[in-house]
Each structure stands twice: as C-alpha cells, then as structure tokens.
N, C-alpha and C positions, 0 to 999 in steps of 0.2 A: 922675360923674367928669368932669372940664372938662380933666384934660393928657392927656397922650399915652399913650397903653397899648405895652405891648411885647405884639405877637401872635406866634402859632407857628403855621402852615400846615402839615397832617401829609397828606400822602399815602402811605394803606397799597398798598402793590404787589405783585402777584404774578405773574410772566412775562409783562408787559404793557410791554415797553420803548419800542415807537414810541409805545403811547399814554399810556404817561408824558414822551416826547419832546415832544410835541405838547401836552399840560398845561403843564410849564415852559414852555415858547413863549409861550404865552398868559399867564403870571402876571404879567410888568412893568406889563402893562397895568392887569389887574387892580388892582396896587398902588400904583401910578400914581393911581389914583382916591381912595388913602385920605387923609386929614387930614396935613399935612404931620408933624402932635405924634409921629402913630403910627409904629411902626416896626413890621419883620415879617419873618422867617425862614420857612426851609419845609425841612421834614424828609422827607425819602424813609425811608418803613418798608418794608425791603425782608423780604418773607415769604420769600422764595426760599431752603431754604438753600444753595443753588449760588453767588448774589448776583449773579442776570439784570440786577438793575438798578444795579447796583455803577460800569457805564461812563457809563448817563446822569447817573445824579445825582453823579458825582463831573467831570463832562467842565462845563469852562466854561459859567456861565449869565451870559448878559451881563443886568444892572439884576436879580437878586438875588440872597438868599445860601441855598444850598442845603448842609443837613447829610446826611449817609449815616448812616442808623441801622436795619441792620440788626436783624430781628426771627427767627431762624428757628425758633423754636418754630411746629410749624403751625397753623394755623386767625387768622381775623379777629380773632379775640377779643385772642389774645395780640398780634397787632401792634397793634392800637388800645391794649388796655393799655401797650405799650410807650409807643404815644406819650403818652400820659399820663406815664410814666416820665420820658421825656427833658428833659421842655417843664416841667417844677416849677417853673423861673424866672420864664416868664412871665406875663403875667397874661391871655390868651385864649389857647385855643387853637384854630381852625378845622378840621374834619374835610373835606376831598374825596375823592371814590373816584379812582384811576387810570381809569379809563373816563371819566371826565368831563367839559365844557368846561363852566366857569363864562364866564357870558354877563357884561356890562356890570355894575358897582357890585357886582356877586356879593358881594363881602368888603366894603365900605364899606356899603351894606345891611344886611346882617349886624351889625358895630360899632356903624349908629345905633341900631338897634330896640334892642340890648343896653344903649347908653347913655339911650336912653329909658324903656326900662323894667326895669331891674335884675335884669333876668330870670339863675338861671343857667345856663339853655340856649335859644340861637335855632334855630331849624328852618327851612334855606329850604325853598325847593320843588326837587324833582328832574323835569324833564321828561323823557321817552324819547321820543328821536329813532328812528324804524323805521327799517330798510335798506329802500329799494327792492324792490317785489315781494313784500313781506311778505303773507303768507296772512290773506284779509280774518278769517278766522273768527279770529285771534292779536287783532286790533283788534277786533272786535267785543264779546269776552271782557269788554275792560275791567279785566284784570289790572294791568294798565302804565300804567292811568290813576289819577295821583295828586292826592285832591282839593285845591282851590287853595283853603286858609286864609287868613281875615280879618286883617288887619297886626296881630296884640299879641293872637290868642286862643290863650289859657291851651290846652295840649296834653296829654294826661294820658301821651302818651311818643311818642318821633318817630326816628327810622331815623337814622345818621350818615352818609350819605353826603354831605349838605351840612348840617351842624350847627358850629355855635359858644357853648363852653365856657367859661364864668368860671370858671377854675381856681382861685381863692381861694375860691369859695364849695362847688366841688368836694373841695377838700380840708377845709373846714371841717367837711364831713358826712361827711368819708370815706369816699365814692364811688369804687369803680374796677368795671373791665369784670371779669366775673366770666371766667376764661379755661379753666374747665373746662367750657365750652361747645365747647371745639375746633373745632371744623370746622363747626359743625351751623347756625351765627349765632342772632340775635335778640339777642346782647350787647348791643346800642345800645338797643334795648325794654326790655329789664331793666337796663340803666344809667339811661335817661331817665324810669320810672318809681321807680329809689328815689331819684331824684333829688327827684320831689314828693311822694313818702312822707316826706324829710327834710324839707319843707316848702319848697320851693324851688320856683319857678317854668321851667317848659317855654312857650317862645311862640314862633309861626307869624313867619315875616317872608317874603310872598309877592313881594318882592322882589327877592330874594336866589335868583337862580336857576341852577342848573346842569344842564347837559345830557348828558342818558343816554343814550352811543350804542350802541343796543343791536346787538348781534353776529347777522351770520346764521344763525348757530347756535341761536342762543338766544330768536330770533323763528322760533318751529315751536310747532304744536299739543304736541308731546309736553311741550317745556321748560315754557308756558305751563301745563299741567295738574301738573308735578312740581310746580313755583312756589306754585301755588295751594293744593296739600297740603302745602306746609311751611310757611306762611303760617298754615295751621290747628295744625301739628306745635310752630310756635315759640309760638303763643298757649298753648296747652297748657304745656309746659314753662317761662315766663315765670311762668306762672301757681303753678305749682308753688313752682318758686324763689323767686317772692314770698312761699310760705305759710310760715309763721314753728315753727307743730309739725305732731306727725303728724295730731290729727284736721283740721287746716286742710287738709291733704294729701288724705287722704280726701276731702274736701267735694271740691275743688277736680279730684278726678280723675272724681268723680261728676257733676259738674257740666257737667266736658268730656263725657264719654262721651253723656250726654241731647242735649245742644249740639250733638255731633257726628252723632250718630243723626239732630237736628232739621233739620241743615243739610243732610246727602245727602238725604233725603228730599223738602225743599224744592227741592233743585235740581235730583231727580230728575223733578218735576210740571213743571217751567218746561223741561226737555228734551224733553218729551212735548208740554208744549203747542207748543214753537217747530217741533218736529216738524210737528205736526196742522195749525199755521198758517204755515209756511214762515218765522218770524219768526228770522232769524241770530243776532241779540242773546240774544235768550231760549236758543235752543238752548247757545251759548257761554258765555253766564252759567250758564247750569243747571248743566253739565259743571263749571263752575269752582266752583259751589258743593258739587258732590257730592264733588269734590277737597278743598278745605278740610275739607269734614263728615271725610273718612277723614282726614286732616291731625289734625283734633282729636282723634279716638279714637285714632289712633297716639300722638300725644302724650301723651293721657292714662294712656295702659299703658305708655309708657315706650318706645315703637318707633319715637321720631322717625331717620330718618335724617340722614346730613352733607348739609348743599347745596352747601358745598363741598369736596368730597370729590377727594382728587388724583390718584385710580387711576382710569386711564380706561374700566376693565371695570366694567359696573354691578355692585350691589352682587347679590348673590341671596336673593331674599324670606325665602326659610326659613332664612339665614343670619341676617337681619339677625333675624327674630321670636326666634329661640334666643338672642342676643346682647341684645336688649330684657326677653327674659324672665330670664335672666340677672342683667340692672341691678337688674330689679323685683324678683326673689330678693334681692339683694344688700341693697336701699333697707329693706326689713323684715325682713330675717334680726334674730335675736336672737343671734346666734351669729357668732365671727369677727372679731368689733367691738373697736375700739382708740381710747383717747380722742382726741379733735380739741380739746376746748375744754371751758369750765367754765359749768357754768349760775351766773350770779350776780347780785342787784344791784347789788353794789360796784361800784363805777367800779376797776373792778384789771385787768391785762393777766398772762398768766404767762408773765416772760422764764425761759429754758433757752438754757441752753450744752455745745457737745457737743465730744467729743474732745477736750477737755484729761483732766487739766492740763497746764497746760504753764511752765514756769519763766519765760518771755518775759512773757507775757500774762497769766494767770490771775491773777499780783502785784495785778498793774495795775489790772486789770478789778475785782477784791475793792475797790482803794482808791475807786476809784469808785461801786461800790456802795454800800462806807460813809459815802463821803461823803454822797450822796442817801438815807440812810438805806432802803433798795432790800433786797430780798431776791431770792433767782432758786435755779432749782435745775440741778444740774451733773450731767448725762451723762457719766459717764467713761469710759476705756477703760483695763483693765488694764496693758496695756502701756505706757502713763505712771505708775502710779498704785506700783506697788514704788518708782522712783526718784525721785516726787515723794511721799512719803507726808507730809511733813510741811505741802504745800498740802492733803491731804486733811482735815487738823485742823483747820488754818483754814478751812476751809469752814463745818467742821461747826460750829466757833466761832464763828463773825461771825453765825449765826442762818441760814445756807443748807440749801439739803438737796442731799442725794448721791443720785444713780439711775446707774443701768448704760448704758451705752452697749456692752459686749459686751468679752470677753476679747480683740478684736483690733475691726479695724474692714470685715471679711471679711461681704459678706450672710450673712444667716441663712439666706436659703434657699441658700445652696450647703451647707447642711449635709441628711442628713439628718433626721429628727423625732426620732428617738434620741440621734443624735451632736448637736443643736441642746439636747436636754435636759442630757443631759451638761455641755454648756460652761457652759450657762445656772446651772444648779445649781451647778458648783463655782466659778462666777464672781460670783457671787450669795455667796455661803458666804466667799470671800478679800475679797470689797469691804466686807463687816460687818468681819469680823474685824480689818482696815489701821484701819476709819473708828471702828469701835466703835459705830454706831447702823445701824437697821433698813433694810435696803432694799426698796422696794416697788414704784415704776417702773422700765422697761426701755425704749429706744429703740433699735430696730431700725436698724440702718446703713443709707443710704439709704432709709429709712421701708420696705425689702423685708420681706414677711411672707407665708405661704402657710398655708395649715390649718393643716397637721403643724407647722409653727414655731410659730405662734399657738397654739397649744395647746399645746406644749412652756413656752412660756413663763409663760403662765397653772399649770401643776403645776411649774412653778419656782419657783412662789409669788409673781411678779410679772403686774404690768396693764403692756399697752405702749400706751405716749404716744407720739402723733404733733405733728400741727401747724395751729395753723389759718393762718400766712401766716408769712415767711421773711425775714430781712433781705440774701437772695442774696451772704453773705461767704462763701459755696462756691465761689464760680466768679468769674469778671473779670468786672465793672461797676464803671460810675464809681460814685462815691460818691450823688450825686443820685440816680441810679435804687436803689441800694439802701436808701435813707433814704426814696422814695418806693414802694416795693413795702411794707418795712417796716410803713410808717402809711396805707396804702389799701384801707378796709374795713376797717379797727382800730375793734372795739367788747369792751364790756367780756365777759371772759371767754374773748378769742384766744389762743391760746397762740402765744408767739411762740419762731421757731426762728434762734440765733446758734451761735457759736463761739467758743471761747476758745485753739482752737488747729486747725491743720489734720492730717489724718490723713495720712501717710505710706506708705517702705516698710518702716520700723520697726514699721509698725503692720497690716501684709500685705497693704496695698494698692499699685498704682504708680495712682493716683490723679493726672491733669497738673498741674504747678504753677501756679498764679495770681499774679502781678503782685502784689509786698508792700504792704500798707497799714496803716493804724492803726485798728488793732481797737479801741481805747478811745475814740478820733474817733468812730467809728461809732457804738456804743452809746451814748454821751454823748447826741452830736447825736437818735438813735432817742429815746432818755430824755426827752429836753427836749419832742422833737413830741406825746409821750404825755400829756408833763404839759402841757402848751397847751390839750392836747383831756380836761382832767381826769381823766386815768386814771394810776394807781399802778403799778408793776411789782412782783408779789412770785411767789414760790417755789411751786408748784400747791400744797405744804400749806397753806399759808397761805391758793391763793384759797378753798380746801375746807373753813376754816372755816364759811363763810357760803354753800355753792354746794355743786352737785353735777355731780360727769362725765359731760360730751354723749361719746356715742361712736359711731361708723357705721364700718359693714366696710368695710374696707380692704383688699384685698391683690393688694399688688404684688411681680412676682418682681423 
C-alpha cells in the first residue's frame, strides 16, 4: 500500500491513571514520527467498571485525538476484544499496555515492517525496565528477558502488549480474542496463533520498542515464580482451545501432563546443581522451570488460575482444585448439555430471533428475509403470541420455524424443576396448537439453565438452544460494535443470537431500556458481512439437514 493508512492506538487500562497519564504525554511524539499520508487516533479501553480512567482520557491531550471506550466486562480478553470492536473502521490497529513507554519510531517501525511485508500481525519487542534495588535472584531468573527477534521472522504467535493488526485481513479470517478467557490471559497467544492457522502471517519488528515498567511489587521472587507457572498454565489451555474435537483434547492434555512432569523435573536437577555449585542463574532458572512444569499440568487438568485476578486475598488451593475439577466434570459430562452450534459443511450460519413477535419489527424483518431468500428460526414468547397469532402463520408460511422462548421472559431457574415443567409443558402444548406445526427447540431467557430446569425441559419434550456469538441488540452499542461482535469468529455452523423485539414488563421482566434503533439496519448490514464471507443464514432445521448438534453443558443461574 503506497497512501496513508487510517491507524487506531488502543490502550487497554485498568486503575493505572498516572501511568496512562504519562503514556498520552509521550504519544505526539511518537506520532509525530509517522508518514505525514498516515493519520491515527488512540482509544483508552477503560477495564474499570468505576471508569478510574474516564478523567484522563477524557481531560485535553494537546497534538492528539483521544476516544473513551469503556470496556467493563472484566478480564483483558474482553477489553482487547472490545478494541477490536470499536476500531472496524480503520485499517491498523496498534495494541500498548497502560504500563508502557514506547521508545522512538515505536509506531512508525511498526507501519513499515507491516508495509514491507504484508504481514497481518507485527510484534515489536517489549523491554522491562526493573525498579532499583530489584532482588539479583528476580534478574538472574530470566523470566522478564524477552528474546530480540530478527526484523521480518515469521512468529508462530506473539503477546499484544506492543502488536500491530491489519484489521482487513483480521476480519477476513474472522479472528477475534476469545473472551471466555476472562481474567486468566494468553488471548493474544490464541489470537496470534489462529491468525497463522488462517494462513496469515505473525512477524518480529525489533525495532519497534516499548518499555515495561515493571512495578515494585511485581519484581519479587514470589510474582516471578507465579509468572512462570501461568506461562506453563496459558500454554496448556491455548493449546487446548486450539484442539478442534475431543480426542485432540485428550492428546493435547496428555501431552502437557508428560511436558509438564518433563519440565519440573528438569528444573528440579539445574536447582540442585546451582545449589552444589553456587551458580545463581541455574539455581533461578531451575525454580522457574519447575514453576512452568506445575503451570502445564495445572493447565492441562483444567486448574489454571486468573493472573489477573481483582480480589486482593489469594485465591485458596483447594478452592481453586474443586472449582478446576468442577470445569473438567463439566468439559466431558454427557449430561446437562444444550446446543451451541451445528456440525456442518455447508457454508450456513443459523440466524434466531428471540422475544417477539412483535407487530413493529417482526413485519419488517420476515420482508427482509424474503427478500434475501433467508430462513431463521423464531423464539417466542407467549405473552406476544395470543395477540399476534396471525405473525405466528406467516412465520410458519414463509418457510421459518417456531421454537419457545418461554411463557414469559422470567429465568427459568427461578422456577422450581416441577413448576419449570409445568410451564414448559403447557407452553409447549399452546405454541403447537396457535402455530399448528411441531415444537422442538426451547431457549432459556438469558441462556439461565440449572439441572432441575434442564431436565424439565428435556421431559417437556424439547432440546434447549443456546448460542455461539450475539449481535449485542440487548443492550446499548453503537451499531459498529454490534455488526462487529456479530461476524468475529463467524464460521460455518454458529448459531447466531438476534431479536425481533425487546422483552418487557408486559412480559414479567423490568429489564432497562436501550436507546431505539433499526433492528432491520442491523440484520441487513449482519446478512450482507455473512454473505461477503460466503456463508447463508437459514433456520437450525434447515442447517440439520446436512449437520449434526455440537452441544457442551452449560449452566448458568
């Protein structure tokens, strides 16, 4: 590319204000350095949900422009996803941590190596600066030493604290940060790896540097040794999330477990020898290797803990191993399990609409469908469906299908498992009889499901459908971020979760209200990105001709 790129500078934040103070300071300069073609914004992703950083990044930055984009879903994952979200428009985007001073050309480094090599992710280097006084045995470790890559070699995946994104070619593969990682990180490892799984290229630019100042706190034997077992914990679980079914799972948990045995063991001998020969390095590395090794077998049983974790009491071991053991139950239970997505190899996505009908929308939305010759299947909720009965015909006539969304829009689990059968059954038994054809799927309100409900529903004679990604028309977002959540990480066989009307107190919820928008805009625009990236939307019957239901337990109260 020979013109000028529009970039996007994301700084994720969390109760770090002087040192996001002290970051803007430092950025005119930085930008200052770039191509006069380029142009460049910078987004404060404030993690906080209090909004600690709501006075810096909103208080004057003289020479740039600075957007406030709140994230407060916790953990890294979700505010990196978010910046992803916001930044659709342009065509790089740059990752910095709040802890860090990019040195000279940082950003214009960055842009050339990318303009030279079509890469779509750059990796600078991240240096750590010690505090004064730092414990030699923290430096000796070798934890904090990050190796200095050759200018343009190929990375098989690399950290975001200083990375830059071609966002054209991220969205082309449909890449986003996975954010059911919460708190625990390694999203940027499992970002920048399916990024070369989609065939895309990861490269080094060791020019491109920024400085990691590291906290007194956090340069201590103890943080250094946590550091180094979640470092093994995130390999594990990356690894995992890469495996595509269960016996890949298995290999993969096998494989850590040996790994991990191989590493403590390894750095158990190089402890003993640094011991025997006074050598500091060996002694420090050993210790850092027998952390990692425990790092990988926790990961691999499922017992990684958060690193970044916001309660300041540690967590208690035999809490966390029940709570790990727990997951692991959960990951292989045969039981409990509710659909997420559709095994298939049609190129097809399967749109649902929940909580109508609705007289406004529902019209609308069917015309559009027709147009696009489109199928989708509709959630409803009773308490529309007596005084809309005659959108329940046109559904069933335009070639849709009908499912339950519940006699009210009330969780399920505040019901008893008796009184949850009860509803289920004679609400199931009124939605045949209005529509005249079969019912077979149920969606839970707020996706909530607990045993007793789960099982009521199942001897209701229906499967409950969940979701495998959202177009966020529940709650207030701009349009961008919903059309971007929408189609990130859209591959065939997601089941995608919309609306055709919102749930009310008509409908026994006081649910807050969201800022009005065009629910047909929405799905239009979602429809169009689907079919860009060759995939069809039709009704789950439809994708079940040719496929069969992924389903993993779920339950949430």
């Amino acid at each position: 590319m020979t013109g000028g790129v529009r970039i996007a500078v994301a700084i994720p934040t969390y109760r770090r204000p002087e040192r996001l103070t002290s970051l803007l300071a430092v950025l005119p300069l930085r930008f200052a350095e770039l191509d006069d073609r380029d142009s460049v914004d910078v987004f404060v992703i404030d993690n906080d949900p209090e909004g600690s950083a709501r006075g810096v990044a909103t208080a004057p930055s003289p020479g740039i422009r600075v957007t406030y984009a709140p994230e407060p879903t916790p953990g890294i994952a979700a505010a990196r996803q978010h910046a992803l979200d916001v930044t659709g428009e342009y065509d790089l985007l740059a990752f910095i941590d709040d802890d860090e001073v990019p040195r000279a050309d940082w950003l214009r480094a960055l842009v050339d190596t990318w303009r030279r090599t079509g890469a779509a992710a750059v990796a600078g280097h991240v240096h750590t600066e010690f505090p004064a006084g730092t414990d030699p045995w923290v430096l000796a470790s070798g934890l904090f030493a990050r190796p200095l890559r050759a200018d343009g070699e190929s990375l098989p995946a690399a950290g975001a604290g200083n990375l830059l994104l071609d966002l054209e070619q991220v969205r082309a593969a449909g890449i986003s940060f996975d954010t059911s990682l919460g708190l625990s990180g390694g999203e940027d490892t499992l970002f920048t790896r399916a990024i070369v799984r989609a065939g895309g290229r990861v490269v080094a630019c060791p020019a491109s540097v920024a400085e990691d100042e590291l906290e007194a706190e956090r340069a201590t034997r103890r943080f250094a040794l946590a550091r180094a077992r979640h470092h093994g914990q995130t390999q594990s679980v990356v690894e995992l999330r890469m495996a595509h079914d269960a016996p890949a799972r298995v290999r993969s948990r096998v494989r850590n477990l040996v790994k991990g045995a191989g590493w403590s063991a390894r750095g158990a001998v190089r402890c003993v020898t640094g011991v025997l020969s006074g050598s500091l390095p060996r002694r420090a590395g050993g210790a850092r290797e027998v952390q990692r090794g425990i790092g990988l077998v926790q990961g691999a049983l499922g017992a990684a803990a958060p690193e970044y974790a916001r309660d300041a009491r540690p967590a208690r071991s035999a809490r966390r191993v029940r709570a790990a053991l727990r997951r692991t139950a959960r990951s292989v239970s045969p039981v409990f399990r509710s659909v997420v997505s559709v095994d298939t190899a049609r190129k097809v996505v399967v749109l649902t609409l929940d909580d109508g009908p609705d007289p406004e929308w529902t019209p609308r939305i069917l015309d559009e469908l027709a147009r696009r010759g489109t199928t989708a299947t509709f959630f409803v909720l009773l308490t529309r469906t007596g005084t809309h009965s005659e959108l329940l015909k046109r559904i069933v006539a335009e070639g849709h299908e009908l499912a339950l969304h519940g006699a009210d829009h009330r969780r399920l689990t505040s019901f008893t498992g008796a009184e949850a059968l009860r509803m289920l059954q004679s609400s199931r038994a009124e939605l045949e009889q209005l529509s005249g054809v079969p019912i077979r799927w149920y969606r839970p309100p707020y996706g909530a499901l607990s045993p007793a409900t789960w099982q009521a529903v199942h001897r209701a004679g229906m499967t409950p459908v969940l979701w495998t990604t959202s177009v966020l028309d529940g709650r207030d977002a701009e349009h961008s971020e919903r059309l971007a959540r929408a189609t990130s990480g859209i591959e065939a066989g997601a089941i995608v979760l919309a609306h055709d009307s919102r749930a009310g107190a008509a409908d026994g919820v006081d649910d807050p209200e969201i800022t009005p928008f065009d629910r047909v805009a929405l799905i239009s625009d979602v429809l169009d990105e689907y079919e860009r990236r060759g995939l069809r939307a039709v009704s789950l019957a439809n994708a079940l001709l040719s496929g069969r239901l992924r389903r993993r337990m779920v339950l949430v109260g």
